[in-house]
C-alpha positions, 0 to 999 in steps of 0.5 A: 500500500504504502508503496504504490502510494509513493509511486503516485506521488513520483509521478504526480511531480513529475507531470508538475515538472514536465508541465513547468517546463512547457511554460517557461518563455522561449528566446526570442526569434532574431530580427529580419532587415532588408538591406539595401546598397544604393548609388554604388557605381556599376565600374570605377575608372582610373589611372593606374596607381591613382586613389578613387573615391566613390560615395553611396549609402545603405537603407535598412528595413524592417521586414514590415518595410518600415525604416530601421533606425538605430541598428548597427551595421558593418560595411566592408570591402570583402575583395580587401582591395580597398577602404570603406570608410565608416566600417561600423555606424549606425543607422539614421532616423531615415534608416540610412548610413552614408558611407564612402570607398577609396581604391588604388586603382590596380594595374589589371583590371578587377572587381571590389565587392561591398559587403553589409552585415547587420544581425548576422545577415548579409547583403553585398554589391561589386563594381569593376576596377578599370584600370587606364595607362599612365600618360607620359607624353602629350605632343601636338599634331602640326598645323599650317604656319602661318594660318591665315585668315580673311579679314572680318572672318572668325578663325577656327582652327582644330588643334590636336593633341595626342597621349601616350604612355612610356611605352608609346602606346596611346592612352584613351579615356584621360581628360584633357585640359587645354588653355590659352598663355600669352606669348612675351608681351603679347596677351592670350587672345581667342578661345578653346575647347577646355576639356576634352577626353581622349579617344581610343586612338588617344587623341583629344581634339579642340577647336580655336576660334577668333575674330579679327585677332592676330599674333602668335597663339600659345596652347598648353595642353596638360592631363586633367584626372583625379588623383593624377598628381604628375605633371603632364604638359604639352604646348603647341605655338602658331601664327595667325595672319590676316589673308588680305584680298588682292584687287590689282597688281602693279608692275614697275620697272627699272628699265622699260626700253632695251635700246639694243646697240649693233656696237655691242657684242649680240651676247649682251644681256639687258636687264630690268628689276620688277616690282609689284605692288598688290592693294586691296579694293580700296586701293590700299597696299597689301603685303604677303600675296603670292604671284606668279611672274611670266615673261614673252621674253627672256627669263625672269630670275629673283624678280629680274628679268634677263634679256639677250637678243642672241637668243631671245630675239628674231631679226631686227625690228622693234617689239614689246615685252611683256610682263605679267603677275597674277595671283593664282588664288583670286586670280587677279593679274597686271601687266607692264611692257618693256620695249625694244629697239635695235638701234641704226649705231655702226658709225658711216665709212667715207672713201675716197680717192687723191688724183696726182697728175704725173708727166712722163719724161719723154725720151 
């Protein structure tokens, strides 16, 4: 009796024991967050060894969408390339923490990869590292010296520089900045282009452009990207001069009359410096007009003509030489004449005769 009543009694507790256990309170089950990385750019571009920066920030949500403020996170450069800075913050009222990402731009190219950890959950975003040549030169293609322009006509004028790296190579995808200096004590005039990329042929083309200005133009060229402290300069100098436009053409002589002597041996050469003189349509003189000189006869040598009536001459009456300039690109011509004479000069010969009257002595 007394034994079975202790067993009832056993096993009264231990169904009161098992009963408590059900009843005691669990933990708590872990929060969920949304995690989202936002404004990360899909690649960063750089010159090789160069620090890059780039700005974005994290949204955390609870899993009713709601903001979630005041949660710690971690954020992190998982690929360990480079530097997130702040690595642990924590959330604003908006449910945000704004970070920043410096990278040394590798030689080759890669992928960074941000990592976000908060209550043992993870979100990550990469980006590509994309490395460009280290430029080492910057030369300038050749243009026309001196280039000429018409009056109250706007120069405009490509001038191309080219990037290249220490092994010749060209450089694509670097900004270029051009400016304009002054040249001793003639002041920077015109404008350019100021900043221009380089193609995949490594060059950067801007265009100058003035008005009725003249002078000797100074451009410098110099790479213009972040992080890129080197001095990389390049300079090109040119000439602008007003194209005048040529009216008419003058023609003086020195000489305008070969009096050819028959005294003089017939190889004599007879000779008559050329001036020309070109103005404009209103009568103004105007300098640097290029002119063809032609001669009907002899030869014209450095503005001189050359004349020999041994082989430039038929027979012995008189006849004209003309000489003609013209201007091949407004095609406007002069003339003057030169003319010749053979001169009737062999002195006269008189010939005469004494007549002595002799008487012959007779026998």
């Amino acid at each position: 009796m007394m034994l079975r009543i202790t067993i009832f009694l056993l096993t009264i507790s231990l169904l009161l024991f098992s009963c408590s256990d059900d009843f005691s309170p669990s933990e708590p089950e872990p929060e969920h967050f949304s995690i989202r990385i936002n404004e990360l750019p899909r690649s960063i571009k750089g010159i090789v060894g160069t620090t890059q920066e780039t700005s974005f920030y994290v949204a955390l949500y609870n899993e009713d969408y709601t903001v979630a403020e005041d949660e710690e996170i971690t954020i992190t450069d998982a690929s360990g390339i480079g530097q997130v800075t702040p690595e642990e913050a924590v959330t604003n009222e908006a449910g945000e923490v704004s970070a920043t990402y410096q990278v040394v731009i590798p030689a080759e190219e890669t992928t960074a990869r941000i990592r976000v950890s908060v209550n043992n959950q993870t979100e990550s975003d990469g980006m590509y590292l994309i490395p460009i040549r280290r430029p080492e030169t910057i030369r300038f293609e050749t243009i026309p010296q001196p280039f000429k322009v018409d009056l109250n006509t706007e120069a405009v004028i490509p001038v191309t520089a080219i990037v290249i790296d220490a092994g010749g190579n060209a450089v694509e995808e670097v900004n270029v900045n051009f400016r304009l200096e002054s040249v001793g004590n003639q002041d920077a005039f015109g404008s350019v282009i100021s900043s221009v990329a380089t193609n995949n042929s490594g060059t950067a083309t801007t265009t100058f452009r003035s008005f009725n200005q003249y002078g000797y133009v100074q451009l410098a060229a110099r790479i213009d990207e972040p992080g890129f402290i080197e001095e990389v300069i390049g300079s090109l100098r040119f000439e602008i001069r007003p194209l005048y436009v040529p009216n008419s053409i003058f023609i003086q002589l020195t000489n305008d009359e070969f009096k050819i002597s028959q005294m003089s041996p017939r190889d004599t050469t007879y000779t008559s410096i050329i001036k020309t003189i070109v103005t404009d349509e209103n009568g103004v003189a105007i300098p640097e007009i290029p002119l063809l000189l032609n001669t009907t006869h002899g030869r014209i040598i450095d503005n001189v003509l050359n004349f020999n009536p041994e082989f430039d001459m038929e027979g012995n009456d008189p006849f004209q030489i003309t000489i003609t300039g013209y201007n091949p690109d407004r095609h406007v011509d002069g003339s003057a004449e030169i003319f010749v004479n053979y001169l009737d000069d062999l002195p006269s010969l008189t010939l005469g005769s004494d007549r002595l009257l002799t008487e012959a002595d007779g026998p």
